[in-house]
C-alpha positions as a printed Julia matrix, in Angstrom:
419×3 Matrix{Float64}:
  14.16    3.21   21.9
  11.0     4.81   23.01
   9.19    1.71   21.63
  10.34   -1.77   22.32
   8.27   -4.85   21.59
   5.89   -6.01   24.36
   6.62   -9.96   25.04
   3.14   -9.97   26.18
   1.97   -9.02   23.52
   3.54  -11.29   21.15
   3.19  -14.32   23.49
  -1.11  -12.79   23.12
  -1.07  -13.16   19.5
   0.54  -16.54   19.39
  -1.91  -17.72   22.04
  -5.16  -16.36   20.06
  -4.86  -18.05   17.36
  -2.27  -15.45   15.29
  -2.81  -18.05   11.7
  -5.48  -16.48    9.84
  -6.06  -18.76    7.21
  -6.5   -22.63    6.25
  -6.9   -24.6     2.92
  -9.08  -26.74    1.57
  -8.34  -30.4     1.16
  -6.77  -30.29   -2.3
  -5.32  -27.12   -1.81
  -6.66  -25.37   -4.35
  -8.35  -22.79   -2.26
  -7.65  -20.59    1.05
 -10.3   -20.82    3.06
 -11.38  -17.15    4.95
 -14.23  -16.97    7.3
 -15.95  -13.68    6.14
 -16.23  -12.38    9.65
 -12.4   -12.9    10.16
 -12.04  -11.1     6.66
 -13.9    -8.5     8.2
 -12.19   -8.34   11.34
  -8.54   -8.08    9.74
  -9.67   -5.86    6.7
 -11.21   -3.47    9.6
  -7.69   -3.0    11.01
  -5.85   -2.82    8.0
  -7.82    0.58    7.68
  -6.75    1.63   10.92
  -3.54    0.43   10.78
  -2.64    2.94    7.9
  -4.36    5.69    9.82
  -2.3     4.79   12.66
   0.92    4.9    10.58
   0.16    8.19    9.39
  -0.96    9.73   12.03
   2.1     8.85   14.57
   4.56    9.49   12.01
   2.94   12.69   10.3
   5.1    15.48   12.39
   8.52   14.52   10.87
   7.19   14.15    7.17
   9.97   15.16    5.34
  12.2    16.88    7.98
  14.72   14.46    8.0
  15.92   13.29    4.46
  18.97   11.14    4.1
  18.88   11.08    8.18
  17.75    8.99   11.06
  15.18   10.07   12.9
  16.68   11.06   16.77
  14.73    9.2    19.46
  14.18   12.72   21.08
  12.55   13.85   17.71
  10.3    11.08   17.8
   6.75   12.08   18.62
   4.65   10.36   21.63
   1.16    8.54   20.95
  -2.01    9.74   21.24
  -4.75    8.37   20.8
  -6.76   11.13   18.65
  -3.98   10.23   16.33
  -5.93    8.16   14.66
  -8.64   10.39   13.26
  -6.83   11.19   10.1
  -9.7    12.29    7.64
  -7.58   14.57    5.65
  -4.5    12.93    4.45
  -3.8    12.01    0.96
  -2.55    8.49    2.53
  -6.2     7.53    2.77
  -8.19    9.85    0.68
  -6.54    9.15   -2.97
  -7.47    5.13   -2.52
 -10.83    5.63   -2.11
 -11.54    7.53   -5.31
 -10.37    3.83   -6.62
 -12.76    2.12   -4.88
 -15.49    4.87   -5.76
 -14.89    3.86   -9.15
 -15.14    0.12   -8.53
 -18.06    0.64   -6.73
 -20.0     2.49   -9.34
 -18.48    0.87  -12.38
 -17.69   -2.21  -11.08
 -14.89   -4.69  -11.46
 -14.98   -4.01  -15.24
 -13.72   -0.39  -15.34
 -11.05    0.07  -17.46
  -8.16    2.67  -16.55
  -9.72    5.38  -18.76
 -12.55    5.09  -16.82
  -9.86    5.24  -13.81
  -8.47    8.48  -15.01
 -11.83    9.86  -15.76
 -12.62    9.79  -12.04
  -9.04   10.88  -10.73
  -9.28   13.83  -12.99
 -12.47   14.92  -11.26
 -11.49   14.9    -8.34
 -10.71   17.95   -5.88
  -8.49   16.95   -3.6
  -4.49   18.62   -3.73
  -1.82   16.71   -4.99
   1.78   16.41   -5.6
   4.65   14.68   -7.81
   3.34   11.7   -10.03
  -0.6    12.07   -8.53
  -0.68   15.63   -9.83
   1.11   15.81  -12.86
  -1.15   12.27  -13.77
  -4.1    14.26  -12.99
  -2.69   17.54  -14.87
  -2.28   15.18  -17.87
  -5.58   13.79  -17.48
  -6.94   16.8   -17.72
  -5.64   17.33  -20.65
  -6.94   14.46  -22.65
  -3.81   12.55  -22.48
  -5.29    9.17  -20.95
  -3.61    6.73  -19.11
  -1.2     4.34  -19.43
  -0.1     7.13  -20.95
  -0.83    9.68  -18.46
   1.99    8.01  -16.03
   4.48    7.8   -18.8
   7.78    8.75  -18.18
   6.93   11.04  -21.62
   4.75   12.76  -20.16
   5.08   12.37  -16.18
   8.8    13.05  -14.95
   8.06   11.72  -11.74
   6.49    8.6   -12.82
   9.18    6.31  -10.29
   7.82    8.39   -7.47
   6.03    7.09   -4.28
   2.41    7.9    -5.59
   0.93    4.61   -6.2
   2.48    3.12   -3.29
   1.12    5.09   -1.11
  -2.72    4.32   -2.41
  -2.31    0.58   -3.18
  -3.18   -0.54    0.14
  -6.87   -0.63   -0.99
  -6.0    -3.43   -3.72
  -4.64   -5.69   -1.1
  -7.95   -5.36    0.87
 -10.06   -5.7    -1.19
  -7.99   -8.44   -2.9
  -7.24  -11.19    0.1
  -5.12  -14.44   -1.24
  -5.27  -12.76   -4.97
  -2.59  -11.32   -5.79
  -3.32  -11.35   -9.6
  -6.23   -9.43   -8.86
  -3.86   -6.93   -7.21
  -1.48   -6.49  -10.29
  -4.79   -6.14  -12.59
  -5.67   -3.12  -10.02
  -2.24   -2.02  -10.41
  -2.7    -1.9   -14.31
  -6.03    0.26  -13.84
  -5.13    2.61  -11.36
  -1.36    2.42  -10.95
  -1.03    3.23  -14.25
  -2.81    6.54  -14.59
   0.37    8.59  -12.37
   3.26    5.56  -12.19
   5.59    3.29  -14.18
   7.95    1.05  -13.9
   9.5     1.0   -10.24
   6.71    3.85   -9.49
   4.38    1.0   -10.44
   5.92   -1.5    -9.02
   6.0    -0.07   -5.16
   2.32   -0.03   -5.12
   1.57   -3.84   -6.54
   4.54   -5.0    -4.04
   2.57   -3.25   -1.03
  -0.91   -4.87   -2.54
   0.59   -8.1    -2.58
   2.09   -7.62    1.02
  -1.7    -6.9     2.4
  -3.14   -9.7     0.27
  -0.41  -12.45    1.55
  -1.4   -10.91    5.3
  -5.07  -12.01    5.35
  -3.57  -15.73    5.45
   0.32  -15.25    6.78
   1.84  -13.62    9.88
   5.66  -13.78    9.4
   7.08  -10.78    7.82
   9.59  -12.23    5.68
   6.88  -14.25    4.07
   4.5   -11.96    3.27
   7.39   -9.17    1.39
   8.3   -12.86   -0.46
   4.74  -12.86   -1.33
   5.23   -8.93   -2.13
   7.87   -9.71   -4.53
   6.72  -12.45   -6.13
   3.91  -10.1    -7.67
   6.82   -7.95   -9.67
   9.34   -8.48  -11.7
  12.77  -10.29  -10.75
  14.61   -7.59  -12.87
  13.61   -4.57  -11.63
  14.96   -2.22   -9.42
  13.1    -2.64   -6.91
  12.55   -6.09   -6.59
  16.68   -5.59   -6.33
  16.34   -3.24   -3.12
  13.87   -5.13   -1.35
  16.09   -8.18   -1.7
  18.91   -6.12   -0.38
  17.19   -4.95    2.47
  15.99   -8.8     3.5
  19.99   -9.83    3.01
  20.88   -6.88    5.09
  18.15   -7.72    7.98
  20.06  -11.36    7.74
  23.08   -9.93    8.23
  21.94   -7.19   11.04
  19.08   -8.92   12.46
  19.51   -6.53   15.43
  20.96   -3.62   14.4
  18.52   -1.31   12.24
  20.36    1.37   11.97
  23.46   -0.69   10.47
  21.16   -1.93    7.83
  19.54    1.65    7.51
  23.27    2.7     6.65
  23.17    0.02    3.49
  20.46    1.43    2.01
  20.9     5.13    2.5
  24.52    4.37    0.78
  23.11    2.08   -2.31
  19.55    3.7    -2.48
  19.9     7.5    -1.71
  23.7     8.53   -2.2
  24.22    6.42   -5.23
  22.86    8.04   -8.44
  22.43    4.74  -10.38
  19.25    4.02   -8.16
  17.95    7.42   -8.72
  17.83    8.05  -12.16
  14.05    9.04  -13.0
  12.82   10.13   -9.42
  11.76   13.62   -7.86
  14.39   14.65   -6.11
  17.36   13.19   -7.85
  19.78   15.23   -6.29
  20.33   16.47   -2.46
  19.03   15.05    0.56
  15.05   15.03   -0.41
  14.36   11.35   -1.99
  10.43   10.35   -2.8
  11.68    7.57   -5.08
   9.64    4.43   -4.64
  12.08    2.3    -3.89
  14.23    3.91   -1.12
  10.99    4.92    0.64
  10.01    1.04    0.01
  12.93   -0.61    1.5
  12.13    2.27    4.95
   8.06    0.43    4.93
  10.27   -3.28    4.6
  12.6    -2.04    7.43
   9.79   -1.23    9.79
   7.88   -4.84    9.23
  11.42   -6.69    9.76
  13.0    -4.86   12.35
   9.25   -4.17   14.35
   8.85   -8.2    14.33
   5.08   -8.2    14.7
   5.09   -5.46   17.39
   2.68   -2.39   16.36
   4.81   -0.02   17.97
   8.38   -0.85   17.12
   6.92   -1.35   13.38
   5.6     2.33   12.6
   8.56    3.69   14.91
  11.45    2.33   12.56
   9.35    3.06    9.44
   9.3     6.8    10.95
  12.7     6.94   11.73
  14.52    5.67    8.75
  13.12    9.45    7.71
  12.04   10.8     4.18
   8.47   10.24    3.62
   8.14    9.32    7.08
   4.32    9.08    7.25
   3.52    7.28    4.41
   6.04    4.48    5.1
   4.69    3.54    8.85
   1.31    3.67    7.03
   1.82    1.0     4.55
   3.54   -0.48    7.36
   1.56   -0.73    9.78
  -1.29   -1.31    7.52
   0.29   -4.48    6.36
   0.92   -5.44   10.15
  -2.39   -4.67   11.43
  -3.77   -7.15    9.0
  -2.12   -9.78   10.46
  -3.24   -8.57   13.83
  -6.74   -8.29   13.59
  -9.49   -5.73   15.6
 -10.37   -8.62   18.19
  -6.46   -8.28   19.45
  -5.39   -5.05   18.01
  -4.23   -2.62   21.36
  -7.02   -0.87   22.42
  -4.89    2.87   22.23
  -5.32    2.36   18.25
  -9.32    2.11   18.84
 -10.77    4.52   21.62
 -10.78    7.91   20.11
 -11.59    6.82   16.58
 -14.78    8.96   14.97
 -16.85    6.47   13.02
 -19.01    8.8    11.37
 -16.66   11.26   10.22
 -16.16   11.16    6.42
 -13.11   11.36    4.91
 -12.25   14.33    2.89
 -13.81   14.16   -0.59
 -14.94   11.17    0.04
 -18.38    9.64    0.08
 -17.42    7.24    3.41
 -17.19    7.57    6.56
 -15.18    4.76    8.5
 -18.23    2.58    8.89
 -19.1     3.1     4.99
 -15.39    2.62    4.09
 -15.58   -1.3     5.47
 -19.14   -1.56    3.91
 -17.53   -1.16    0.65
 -14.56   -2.69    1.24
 -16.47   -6.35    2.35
 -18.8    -5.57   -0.95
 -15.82   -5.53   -3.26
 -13.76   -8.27   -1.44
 -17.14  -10.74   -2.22
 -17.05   -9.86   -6.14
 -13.4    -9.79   -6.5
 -13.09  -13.53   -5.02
 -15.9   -14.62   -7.51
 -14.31  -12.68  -10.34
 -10.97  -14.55   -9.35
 -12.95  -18.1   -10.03
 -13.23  -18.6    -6.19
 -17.39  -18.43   -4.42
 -18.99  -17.62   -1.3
 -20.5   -20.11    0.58
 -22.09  -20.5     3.81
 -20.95  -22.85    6.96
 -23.38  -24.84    8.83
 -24.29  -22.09   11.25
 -25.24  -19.85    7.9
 -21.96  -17.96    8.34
 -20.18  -16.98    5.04
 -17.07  -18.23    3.81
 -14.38  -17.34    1.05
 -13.1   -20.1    -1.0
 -10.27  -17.74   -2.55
  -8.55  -19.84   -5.52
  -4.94  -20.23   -5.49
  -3.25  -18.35   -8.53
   0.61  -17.64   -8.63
   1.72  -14.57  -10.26
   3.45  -13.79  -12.86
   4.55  -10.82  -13.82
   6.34   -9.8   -17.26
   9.92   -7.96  -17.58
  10.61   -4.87  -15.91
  10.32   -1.67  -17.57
  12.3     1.34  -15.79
  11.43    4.59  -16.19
  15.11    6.19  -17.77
  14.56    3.66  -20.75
  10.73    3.29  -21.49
   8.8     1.42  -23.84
   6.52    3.24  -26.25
   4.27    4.84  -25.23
   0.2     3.74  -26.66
  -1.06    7.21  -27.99
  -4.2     7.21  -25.38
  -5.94   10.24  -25.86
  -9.64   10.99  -24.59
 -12.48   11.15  -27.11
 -14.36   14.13  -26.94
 -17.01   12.36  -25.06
 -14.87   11.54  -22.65
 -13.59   15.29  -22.26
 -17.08   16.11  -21.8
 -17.27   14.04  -18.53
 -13.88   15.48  -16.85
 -15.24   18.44  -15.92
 -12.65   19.5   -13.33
 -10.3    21.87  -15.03
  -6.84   23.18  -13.06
């Protein structure tokens, strides 16, 4: 392996302090210094640009295949500038429309602004947005009616932002899910994107891997699909603890060869697979098998192959949280651009954690937790402790109704992007 994990390292996290959360007396609340929300929400950014970065040369050049060592690319540190990918770009229209509309705005609202915007797109983002444009609002614009690749990766690719901007609250992540989620996914397409929200959210406060994709799964429901192959792939990881590959074999045979788990995705036959789930279980490989090292974690989320960029993002994004910018590897940090914006975007990297911290502050207060200040006038979160619970799965080959959402003519008139 061209990346195995540093000791030192490890043995430098543990040493540092690598818990990043307490509770308050009655445990009712998690407790989060607002500077060491900062500090791990900071890294969380870069971890995703990280991911994608490293892993974007062998995006979809090896479906239904390992990734060779040899075809594995090196690091570099410009790597990390990655102001045009759709990894990073997509989320932030979401928090563009938080931050103008506020915690409030509904998914109409939502699907007003994706319509609008400019970017490209593919599978369930652009026939969402084609929809949109349309008049056909969400939910029903990710409808399995009306969006045939509604169980594709789309929303889990862009949920990271709700796990940010949501730490400890993972009902505040599913209620993102329902805004955003919902105007391109459904079902398992859904679901992906509130497990990987959840995942970030757990990692502001835990560090072991296996506990924070619990926490991931706790925030979807028992019944679905995936919720099934994310269990499988922790049982597998038991079973293989150190042989990835073996494991990688498990999935690839249940997951990607087996039509029963592919029944509404993109790509339902042949060797290309953007389902959710499969791509799912590859981000869950690289946190269990990478055990908290940076480098083994986005190098087995790149080499279990497919969308092999946007798994070692989520992945490392997730890991990075835990990590935090006052011990993250200093290779991740020296050639980033902090005034660059990203593409069709209104932030640069500096703006992007501006917004984020703004959001993070209402969304605790909107949960029923506060913001207080320490003795030394530093501000703290007191983030309240809510379990999740979601409802029954819906799967995309036998959907529920769908809700007739259709845009007024008033809201035609502000979707003035036409395709």
């Amino acid at each position: 392996m061209k990346s195995t994990p540093s000791l030192l390292f490890l043995f430098g996290l543990c040493c540092a302090g690598f818990a990043p959360s307490s509770a308050d007396a009655d445990g009712n609340f998690r407790v989060l210094p607002m500077a060491e929300y900062r500090d791990r929400m900071v890294t969380a950014w870069l971890g995703q640009m990280a991911g994608v970065g490293w892993g974007g040369p062998t995006e979809f050049k090896f479906n239904g295949k390992i990734i060779p060592e040899s075809e594995y690319p090196s690091w570099e540190p410009d790597m990390i500038n990655q102001f045009h990918q759709d990894d990073l770009y997509v989320e932030m229209t979401f928090l563009r429309t938080l931050e103008t509309h506020g915690w409030d705005a509904d998914t109409r609202q939502a699907g007003i602004d994706f319509a609008n915007s400019g970017y490209p797109l593919w599978h369930a983002n652009k026939s969402g947005r084609l929809n949109l444009r349309k008049g056909i609002a969400p939910p029903d614009s990710g409808h399995p009616q009306f969006n045939n690749h509604a169980d594709d990766i789309d929303y889990q690719i862009e949920a990271d932002f709700s796990g940010i901007i949501a730490p400890g609250l993972p009902t505040l992540v599913m209620e993102l899910g329902e805004t955003f989620g919902r105007v391109m996914n459904y079902g398992d397409g859904l679901y992906g994107g509130v497990f990987v929200g959840a995942m970030y959210s757990e990692a502001f406060f835990e560090t072991s891997p296996r506990a924070i994709i619990a926490a991931g799964l706790r925030a979807i429901p028992a019944d679905s699909q995936y919720h099934e192959c994310i269990s499988d792939v922790l049982r597998w990881h038991e079973e293989y603890p150190d042989n990835w590959e073996t494991a990688w074999e498990r999935i690839n045979e249940k997951y990607h060869l087996n039509p029963d788990y592919r029944r509404a995705s993109c790509g339902d036959k042949g060797d290309f697979n953007i389902d959710a789930k499969l791509n799912g279980a590859y981000i869950v490989m690289g946190l269990l098998y990478g055990a908290g090292d940076p480098d083994k974690t986005i190098e087995i989320a790149t080499r279990c192959g497919q969308d092999s960029d946007c798994n070692p993002s989520n992945a490392a994004g997730v890991l990075f949280t835990t990590i935090g910018a006052k011990r993250l590897p200093e290779k991740f940090t020296s050639a980033l651009k902090r005034d660059v914006k990203f593409s069709h975007t209104a932030y640069d990297f500096d703006g992007l954690i501006a917004v984020c911290e703004k959001l993070a502050r209402e969304g605790v207060v909107r949960a029923g937790g506060r913001v207080e200040k320490d003795k030394e006038g530093a501000e703290v979160l007191y983030i309240p402790v809510v379990a999740p619970q979601p409802g029954k799965a819906e799967q995309c080959w036998s959907p529920g109704p769908i809700a007739n959402s259709r845009y007024s003519d008033a809201e035609m008139a502000q979707i003035t992007a036409k395709e």
